[in-house]
Legacy VTK file of the C-alpha trace (Angstrom):
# vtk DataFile Version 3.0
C-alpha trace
ASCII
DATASET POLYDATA
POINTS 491 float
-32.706 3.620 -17.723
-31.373 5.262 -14.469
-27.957 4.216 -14.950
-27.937 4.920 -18.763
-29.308 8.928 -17.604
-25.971 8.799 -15.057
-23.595 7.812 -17.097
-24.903 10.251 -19.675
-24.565 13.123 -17.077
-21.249 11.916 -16.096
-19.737 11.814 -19.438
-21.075 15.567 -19.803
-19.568 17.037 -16.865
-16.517 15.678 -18.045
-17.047 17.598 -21.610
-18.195 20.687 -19.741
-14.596 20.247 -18.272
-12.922 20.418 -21.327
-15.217 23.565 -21.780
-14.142 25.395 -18.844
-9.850 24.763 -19.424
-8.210 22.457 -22.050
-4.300 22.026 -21.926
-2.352 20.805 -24.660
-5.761 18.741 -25.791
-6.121 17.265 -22.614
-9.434 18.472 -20.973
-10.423 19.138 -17.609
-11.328 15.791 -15.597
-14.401 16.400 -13.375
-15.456 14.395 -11.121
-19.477 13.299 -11.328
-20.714 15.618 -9.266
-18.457 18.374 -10.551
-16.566 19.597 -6.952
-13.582 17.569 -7.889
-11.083 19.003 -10.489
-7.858 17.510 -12.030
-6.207 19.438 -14.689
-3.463 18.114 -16.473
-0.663 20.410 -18.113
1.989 20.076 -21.079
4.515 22.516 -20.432
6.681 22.180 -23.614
10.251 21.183 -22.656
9.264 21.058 -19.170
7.744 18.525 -16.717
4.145 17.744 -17.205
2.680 18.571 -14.117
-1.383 18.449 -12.482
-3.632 20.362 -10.499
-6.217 19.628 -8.297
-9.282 22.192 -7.210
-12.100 21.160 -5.153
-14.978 23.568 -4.642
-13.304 26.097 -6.674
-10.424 26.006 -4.111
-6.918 24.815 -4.723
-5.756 21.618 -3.064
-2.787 20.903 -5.219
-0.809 23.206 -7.068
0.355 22.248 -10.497
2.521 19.173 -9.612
5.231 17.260 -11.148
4.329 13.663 -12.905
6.368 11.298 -14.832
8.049 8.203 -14.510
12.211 6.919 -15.633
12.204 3.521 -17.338
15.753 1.711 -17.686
15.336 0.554 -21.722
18.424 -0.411 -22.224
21.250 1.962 -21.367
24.066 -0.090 -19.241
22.725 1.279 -15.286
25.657 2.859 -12.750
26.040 2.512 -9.243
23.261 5.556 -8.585
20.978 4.093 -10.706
20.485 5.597 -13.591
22.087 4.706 -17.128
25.162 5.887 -19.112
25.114 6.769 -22.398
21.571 7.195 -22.221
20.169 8.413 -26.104
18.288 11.543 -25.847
14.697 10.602 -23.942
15.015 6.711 -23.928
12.841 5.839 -21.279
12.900 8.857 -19.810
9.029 10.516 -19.325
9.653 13.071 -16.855
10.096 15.651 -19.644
9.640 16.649 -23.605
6.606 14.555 -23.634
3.841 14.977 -26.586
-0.045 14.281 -26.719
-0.597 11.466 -28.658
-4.334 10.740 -27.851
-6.846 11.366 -24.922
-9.629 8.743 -23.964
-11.851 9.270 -21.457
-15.123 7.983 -19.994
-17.278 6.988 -17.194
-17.437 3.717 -14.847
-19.244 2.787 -12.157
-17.398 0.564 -9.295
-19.808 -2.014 -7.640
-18.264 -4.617 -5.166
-19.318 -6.190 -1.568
-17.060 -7.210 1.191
-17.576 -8.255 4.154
-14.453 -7.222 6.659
-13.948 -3.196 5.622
-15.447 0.001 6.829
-18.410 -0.504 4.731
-20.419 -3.960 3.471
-21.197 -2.429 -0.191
-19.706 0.194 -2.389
-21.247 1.705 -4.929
-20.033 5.207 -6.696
-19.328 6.407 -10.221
-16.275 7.808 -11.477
-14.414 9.752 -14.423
-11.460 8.473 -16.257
-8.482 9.876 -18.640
-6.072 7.871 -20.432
-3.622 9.929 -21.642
-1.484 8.501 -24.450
2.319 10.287 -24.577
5.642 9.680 -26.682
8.659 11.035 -25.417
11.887 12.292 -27.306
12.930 8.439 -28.091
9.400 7.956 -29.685
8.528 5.508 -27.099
4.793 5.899 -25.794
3.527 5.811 -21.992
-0.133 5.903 -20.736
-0.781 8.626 -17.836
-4.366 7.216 -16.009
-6.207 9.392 -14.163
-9.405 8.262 -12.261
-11.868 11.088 -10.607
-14.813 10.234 -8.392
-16.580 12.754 -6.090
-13.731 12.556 -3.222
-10.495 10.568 -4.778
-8.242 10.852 -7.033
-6.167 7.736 -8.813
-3.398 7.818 -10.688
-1.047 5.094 -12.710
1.084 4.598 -15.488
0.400 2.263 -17.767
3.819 0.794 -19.708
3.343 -0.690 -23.041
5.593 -3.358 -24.728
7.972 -2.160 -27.059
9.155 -4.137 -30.176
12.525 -3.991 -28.713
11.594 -4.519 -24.757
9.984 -7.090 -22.959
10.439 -6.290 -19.145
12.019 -2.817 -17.439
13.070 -1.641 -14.347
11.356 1.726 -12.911
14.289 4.038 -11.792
12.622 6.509 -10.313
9.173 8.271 -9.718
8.640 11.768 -10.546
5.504 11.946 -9.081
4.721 14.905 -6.739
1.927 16.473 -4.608
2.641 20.166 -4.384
0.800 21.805 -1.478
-0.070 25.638 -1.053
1.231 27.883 1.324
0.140 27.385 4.540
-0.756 23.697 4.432
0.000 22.077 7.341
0.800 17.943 7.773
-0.241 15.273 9.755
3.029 12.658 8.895
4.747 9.853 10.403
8.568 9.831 9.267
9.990 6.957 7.763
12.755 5.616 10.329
16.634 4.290 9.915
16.835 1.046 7.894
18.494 -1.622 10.283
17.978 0.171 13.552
15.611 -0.378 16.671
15.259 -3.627 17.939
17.329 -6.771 17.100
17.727 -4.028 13.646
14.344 -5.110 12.676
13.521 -1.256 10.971
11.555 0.091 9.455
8.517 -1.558 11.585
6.253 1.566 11.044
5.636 2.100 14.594
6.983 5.897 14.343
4.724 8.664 16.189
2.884 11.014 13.620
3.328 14.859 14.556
0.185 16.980 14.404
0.023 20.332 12.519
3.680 19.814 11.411
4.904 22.536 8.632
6.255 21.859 5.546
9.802 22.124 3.915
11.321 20.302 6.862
13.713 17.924 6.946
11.835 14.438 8.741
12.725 13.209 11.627
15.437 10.609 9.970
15.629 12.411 6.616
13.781 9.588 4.866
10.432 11.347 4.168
7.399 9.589 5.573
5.633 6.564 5.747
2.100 6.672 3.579
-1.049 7.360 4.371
0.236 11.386 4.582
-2.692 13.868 5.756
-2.499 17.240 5.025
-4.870 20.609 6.265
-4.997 22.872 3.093
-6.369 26.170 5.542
-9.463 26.685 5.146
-9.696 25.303 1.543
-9.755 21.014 3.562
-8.310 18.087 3.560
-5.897 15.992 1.730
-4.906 12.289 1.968
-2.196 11.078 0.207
-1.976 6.827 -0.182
-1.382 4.228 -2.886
-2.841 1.065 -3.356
-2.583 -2.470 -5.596
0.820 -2.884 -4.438
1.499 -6.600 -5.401
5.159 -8.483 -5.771
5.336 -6.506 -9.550
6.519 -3.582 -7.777
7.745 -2.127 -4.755
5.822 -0.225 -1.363
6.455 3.408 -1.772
6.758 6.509 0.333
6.918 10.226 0.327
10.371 12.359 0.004
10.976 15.539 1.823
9.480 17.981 1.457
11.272 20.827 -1.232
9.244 23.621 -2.302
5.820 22.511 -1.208
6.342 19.681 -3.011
6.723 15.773 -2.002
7.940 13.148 -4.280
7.039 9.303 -4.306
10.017 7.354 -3.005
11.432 3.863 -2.951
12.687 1.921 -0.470
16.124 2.404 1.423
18.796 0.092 -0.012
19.555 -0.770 3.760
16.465 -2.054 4.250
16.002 -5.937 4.335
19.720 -6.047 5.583
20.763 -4.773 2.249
19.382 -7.534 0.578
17.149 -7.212 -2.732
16.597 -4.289 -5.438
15.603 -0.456 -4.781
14.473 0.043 -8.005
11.144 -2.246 -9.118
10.836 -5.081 -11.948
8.442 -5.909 -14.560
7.318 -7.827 -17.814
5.841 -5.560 -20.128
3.049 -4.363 -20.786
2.571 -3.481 -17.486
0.892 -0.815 -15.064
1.990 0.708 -11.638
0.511 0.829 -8.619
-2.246 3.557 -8.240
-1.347 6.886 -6.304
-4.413 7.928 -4.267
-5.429 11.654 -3.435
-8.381 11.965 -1.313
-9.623 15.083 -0.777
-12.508 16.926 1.184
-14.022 20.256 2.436
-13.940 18.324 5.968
-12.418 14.663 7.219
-15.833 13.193 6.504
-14.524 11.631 3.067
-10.713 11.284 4.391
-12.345 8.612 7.238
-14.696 7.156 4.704
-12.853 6.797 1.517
-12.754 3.209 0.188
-10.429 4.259 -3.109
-7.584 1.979 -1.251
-9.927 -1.007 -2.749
-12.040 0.382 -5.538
-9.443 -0.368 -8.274
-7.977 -3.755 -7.664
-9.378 -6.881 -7.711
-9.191 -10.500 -6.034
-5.487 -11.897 -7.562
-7.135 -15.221 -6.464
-9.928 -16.812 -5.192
-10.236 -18.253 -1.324
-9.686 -21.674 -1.209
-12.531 -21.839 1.665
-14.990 -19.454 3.649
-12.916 -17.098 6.198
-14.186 -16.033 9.117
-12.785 -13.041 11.054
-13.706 -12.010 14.731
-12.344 -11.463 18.509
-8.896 -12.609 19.866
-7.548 -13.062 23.232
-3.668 -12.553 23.069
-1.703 -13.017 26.800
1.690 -11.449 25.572
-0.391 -7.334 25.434
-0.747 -8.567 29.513
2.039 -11.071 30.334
4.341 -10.503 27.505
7.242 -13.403 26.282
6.707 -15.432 29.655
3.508 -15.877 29.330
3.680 -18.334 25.846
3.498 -21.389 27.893
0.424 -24.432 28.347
-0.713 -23.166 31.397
-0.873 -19.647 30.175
-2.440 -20.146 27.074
-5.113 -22.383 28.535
-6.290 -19.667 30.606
-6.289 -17.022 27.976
-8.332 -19.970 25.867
-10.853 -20.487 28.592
-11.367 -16.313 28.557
-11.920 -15.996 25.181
-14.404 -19.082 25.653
-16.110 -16.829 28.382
-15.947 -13.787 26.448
-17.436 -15.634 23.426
-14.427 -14.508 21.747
-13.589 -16.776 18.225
-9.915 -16.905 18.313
-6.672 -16.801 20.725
-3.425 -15.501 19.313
-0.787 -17.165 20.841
2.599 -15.325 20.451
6.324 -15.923 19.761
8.226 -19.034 21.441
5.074 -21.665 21.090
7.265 -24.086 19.365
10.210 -23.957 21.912
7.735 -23.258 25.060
5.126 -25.985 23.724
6.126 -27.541 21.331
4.580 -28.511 18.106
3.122 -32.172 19.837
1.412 -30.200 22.546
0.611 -27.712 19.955
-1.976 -30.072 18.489
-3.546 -31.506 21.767
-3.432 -27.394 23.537
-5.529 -26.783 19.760
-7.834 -29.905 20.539
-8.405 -28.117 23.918
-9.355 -24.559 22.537
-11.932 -26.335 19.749
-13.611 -28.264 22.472
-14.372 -24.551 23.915
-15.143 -23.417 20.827
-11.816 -21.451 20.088
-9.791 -21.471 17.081
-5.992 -20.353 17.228
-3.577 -18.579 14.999
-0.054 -18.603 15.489
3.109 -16.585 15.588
5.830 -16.674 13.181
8.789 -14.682 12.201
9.116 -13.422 8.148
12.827 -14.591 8.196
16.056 -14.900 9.970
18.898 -13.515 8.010
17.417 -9.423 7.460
17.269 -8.668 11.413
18.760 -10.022 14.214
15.290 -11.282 15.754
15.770 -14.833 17.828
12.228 -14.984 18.958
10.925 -18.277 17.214
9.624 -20.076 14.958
12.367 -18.197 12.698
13.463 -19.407 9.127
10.031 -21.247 8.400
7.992 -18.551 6.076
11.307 -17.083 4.330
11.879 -20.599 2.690
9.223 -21.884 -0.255
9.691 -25.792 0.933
9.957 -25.360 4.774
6.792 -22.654 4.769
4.481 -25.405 2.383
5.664 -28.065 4.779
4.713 -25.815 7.741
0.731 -24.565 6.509
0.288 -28.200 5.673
1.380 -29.049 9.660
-1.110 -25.679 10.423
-3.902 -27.274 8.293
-3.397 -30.953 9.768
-3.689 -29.320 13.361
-6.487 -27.599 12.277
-4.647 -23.746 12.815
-6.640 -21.388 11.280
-4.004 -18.606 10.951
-0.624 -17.014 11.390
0.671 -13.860 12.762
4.207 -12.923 10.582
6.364 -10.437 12.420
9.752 -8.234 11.852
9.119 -7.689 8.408
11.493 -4.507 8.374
11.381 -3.557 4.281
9.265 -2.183 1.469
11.330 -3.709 -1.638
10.120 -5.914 -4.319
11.717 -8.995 -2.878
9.630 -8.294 0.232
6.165 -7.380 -1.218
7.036 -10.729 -2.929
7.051 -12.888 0.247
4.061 -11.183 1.776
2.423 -12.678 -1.235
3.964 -15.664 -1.700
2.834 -16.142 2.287
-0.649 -15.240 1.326
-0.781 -17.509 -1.466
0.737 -20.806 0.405
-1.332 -19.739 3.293
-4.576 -19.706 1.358
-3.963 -23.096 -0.493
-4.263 -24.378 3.433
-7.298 -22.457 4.019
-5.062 -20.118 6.715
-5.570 -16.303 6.923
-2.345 -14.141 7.699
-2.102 -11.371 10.216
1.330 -9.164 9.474
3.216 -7.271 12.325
6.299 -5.003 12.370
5.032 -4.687 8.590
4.264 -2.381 6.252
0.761 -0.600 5.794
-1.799 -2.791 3.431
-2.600 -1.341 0.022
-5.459 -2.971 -0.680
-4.690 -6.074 0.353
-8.028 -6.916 1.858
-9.438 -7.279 -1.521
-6.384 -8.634 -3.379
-5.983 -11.677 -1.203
-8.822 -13.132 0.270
-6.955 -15.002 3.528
-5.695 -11.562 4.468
-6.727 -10.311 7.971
-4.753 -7.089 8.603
-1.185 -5.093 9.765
-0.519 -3.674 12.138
1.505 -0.954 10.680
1.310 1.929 13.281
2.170 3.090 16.948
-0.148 0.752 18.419
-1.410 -0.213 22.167
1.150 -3.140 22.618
4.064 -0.236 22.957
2.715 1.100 26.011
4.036 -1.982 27.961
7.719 0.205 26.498
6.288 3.528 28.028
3.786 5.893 27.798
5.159 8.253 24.782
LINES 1 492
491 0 1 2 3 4 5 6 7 8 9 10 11 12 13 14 15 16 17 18 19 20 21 22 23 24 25 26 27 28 29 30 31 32 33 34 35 36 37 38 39 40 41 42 43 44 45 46 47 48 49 50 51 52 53 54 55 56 57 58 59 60 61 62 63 64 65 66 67 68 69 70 71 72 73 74 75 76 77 78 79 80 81 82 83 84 85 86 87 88 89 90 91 92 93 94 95 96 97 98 99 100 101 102 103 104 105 106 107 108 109 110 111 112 113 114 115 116 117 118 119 120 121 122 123 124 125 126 127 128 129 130 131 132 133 134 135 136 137 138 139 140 141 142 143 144 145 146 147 148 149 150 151 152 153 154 155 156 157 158 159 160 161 162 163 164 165 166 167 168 169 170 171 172 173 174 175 176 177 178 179 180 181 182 183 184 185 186 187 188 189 190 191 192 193 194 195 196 197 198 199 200 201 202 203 204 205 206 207 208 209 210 211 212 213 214 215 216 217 218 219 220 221 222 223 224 225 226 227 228 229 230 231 232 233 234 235 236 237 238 239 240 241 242 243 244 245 246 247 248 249 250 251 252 253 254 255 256 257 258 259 260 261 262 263 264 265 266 267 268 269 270 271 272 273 274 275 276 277 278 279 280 281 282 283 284 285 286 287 288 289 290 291 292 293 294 295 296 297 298 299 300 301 302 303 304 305 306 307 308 309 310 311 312 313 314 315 316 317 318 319 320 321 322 323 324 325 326 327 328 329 330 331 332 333 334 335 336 337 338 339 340 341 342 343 344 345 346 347 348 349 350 351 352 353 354 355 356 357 358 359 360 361 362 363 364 365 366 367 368 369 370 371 372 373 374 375 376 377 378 379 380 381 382 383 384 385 386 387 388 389 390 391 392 393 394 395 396 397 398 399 400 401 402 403 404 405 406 407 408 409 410 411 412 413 414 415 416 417 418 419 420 421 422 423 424 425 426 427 428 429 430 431 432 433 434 435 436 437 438 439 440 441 442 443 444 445 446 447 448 449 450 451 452 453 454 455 456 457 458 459 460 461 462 463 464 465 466 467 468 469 470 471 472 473 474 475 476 477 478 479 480 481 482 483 484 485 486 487 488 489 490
């Protein structure tokens, strides 16, 4: 009875929505308990853009949306087709209503290794059907609960189409005068150490302005925070990134405005696609705007997991907890038996569950002592997880193991050798690319990982996007400025 009285309410705030403004047949979407605001606008010939309010105030000024489909036309060099006919996959512009759903859904789920055990919250949806000048037809998806803000495209099959590349993004978040940014720029492809960047380890800038060229002129690395005034907050993410698609990022900023970008082609050594893949029908990866009066719902937003699921199921019971790790005291030296068996014996002390033990194990140890130093942290009730690199032919990294996890039949031969010695995870480092081809081998890591019942830490990496609910065995990136840099200085 309760539930059937919310969802009741719900689906009448978002009515009282289309009361209050209605563009182009396309009402107001309202979040449930009617602070949140996303109004979406058909301009004629122009883009269609959105808006968000929250409290009445303006967070995001009518901002551009669409996305550029290859259907066909022959591509060039800059990516996008000759001869294109007028509109063919092209819905950035001259777009027309064809239908608008919408509704109200509540989002129930448990988990036991995020910022919060249970979530529970309603939220508002709009599926906006649209045909462009070709006649071809594209979903817009908004989703609106009382703090977030998610947002997809949703591809159907044509007669004539069964897969498509995405050329571009048009995708924007256009801020009001005097926002100010909290960013972290994305760096140089191929630069850095051994050329193992982009390793999102850039410094964020506080109270930064906008319409400023980043630090590399790449844009910036997601999550972006932003200080509307006095209106709040804004956070700026996406999320369900799997190997369908690519990671994204944010442009520069022009006009208030910044754009969703894809990766560098220099990343990865050159190697692999910009421009992401699919089979048809298909959807994208959700853009996420969080947005609040204070940071209260910035630090507590859970939207990065509220709309994906599990992609499979764990093949056994994971347990996380505490980690000793010598190199953040000793560094590369310090991967050696006599080393390791102290750091053991603390975390034994400490009651700690796990020792990390870092690159050059298999040259320093070897794989034979391996097993009998992993006998020796069981009998003190330690488990250990082990360091690997994601490749060797994108960087120059000579740290080892190398060319294990890059290759389908070494990598299953090497998780069953983790499972026989009874490893019970892996740390994967100098990642150093967002592009399809990547996001594929994170997940094709995951996947072999979890059919040996062995979680996966990433380093040098990019940021998760919901990845702690998409694959069970995953522990977590570290995909920021963090404390093992201050062994490189005190910046």
């Amino acid at each position: 009875m309760k539930k059937t009285l919310f969802y009741a309410m719900a689906m009448a705030l978002v009515c009282l929505g289309a009361n209050a403004r209605e563009s182009a047949g396309v009402p107001d979407l309202v979040s449930p308990d009617g602070r949140l605001v996303v109004s979406f606008n058909l301009t004629g010939t122009e883009n269609p853009t959105y808006s968000v309010k929250y409290n009445g105030k303006q967070m995001l000024e009518d901002s551009p949306i669409g996305i550029m489909l290859d259907m066909g036309s022959k591509p060039t060099l800059e990516g996008l087709p000759q001869g294109r006919e007028a509109g063919n996959g092209d819905f950035t512009k001259n777009l027309t209503l064809v239908e608008c759903k919408t509704q109200s859904a509540q989002v129930d789920y448990t988990m036991d290794r995020i910022k919060t055990a249970h979530v529970s919250h309603a939220y508002n949806a709009a599926v906006i059907e649209l045909k462009n000048a070709a006649n071809q037809n594209i979903e817009f998806e908004f989703r609106v609960s009382d703090n977030d803000i998610a947002i997809r495209y949703n591809i159907p099959k044509p007669r004539q189409r069964a897969s498509t590349r995405v050329l571009f993004e048009n995708t924007g978040f256009r801020f009001p005068d005097g926002t100010t940014t909290f960013l972290t720029p994305q760096s140089d492809a191929m630069i850095g150490w051994q050329r193992s960047k982009p390793s999102y380890e850039e410094g964020y800038s506080n109270d930064g302005q906008m319409n400023v060229r980043s630090q590399y002129g790449h844009g910036y690395t997601f999550p972006g925070l932003f200080h509307v005034g006095n209106s709040g907050w804004v956070l700026l993410c996406e999320t369900g990134v799997s190997s369908s698609y690519c990671a994204s990022r944010l442009g520069d900023c022009k006009d208030n405005t910044y754009k969703i970008e894809f990766p560098m082609p220099d990343e990865n050594n050159g190697i692999g696609t910009v421009c992401p893949a699919f089979r048809l029908p298909a959807s994208t990866p959700w853009r996420t705007i969080t947005v609040g009066a204070d940071l209260k719902p910035i630090v507590e937003t859970t939207v990065m997991w509220d709309y994906v699921e599990p992609l499979y199921a764990p093949s056994r019971e994971y347990v996380y907890g505490r980690s000793t790790w010598s190199w953040i005291v000793w560094q590369d030296a310090s991967c050696n038996w006599d080393d390791q068996v102290k750091f053991i014996d603390l975390a034994s002390e400490m009651g700690w569950e796990y020792i990390l033990i870092d690159a050059g194990w298999d040259e320093n140890i070897g794989y034979e002592r391996m097993e009998q130093l992993i006998k020796y942290a069981n009998s003190k009730n330690v488990d250990v997880f082990l360091w690997y690199s994601s490749s060797g032919y994108w960087n120059d990294i000579v740290q080892s193991p190398i060319c294990k996890m890059d290759n389908s039949i070494i990598r299953k031969q090497e998780m069953a050798w983790l499972e026989k010695v009874g490893c019970k995870g892996i740390k994967v480092d100098f990642w150093g690319g967002d592009k399809q081809e990547t996001i594929r081998l994170y997940e094709e890591v995951l996947s072999d990982a979890n059919d040996h019942g062995i979680m996966c830490i990433f380093h040098g990496c990019t940021l998760p996007r919901g990845w702690e609910r998409m694959y069970p065995n995953y522990v977590g990136s570290e995909a920021v400025l963090a404390s093992e840099n201050m062994y490189f200085g005190q910046g």
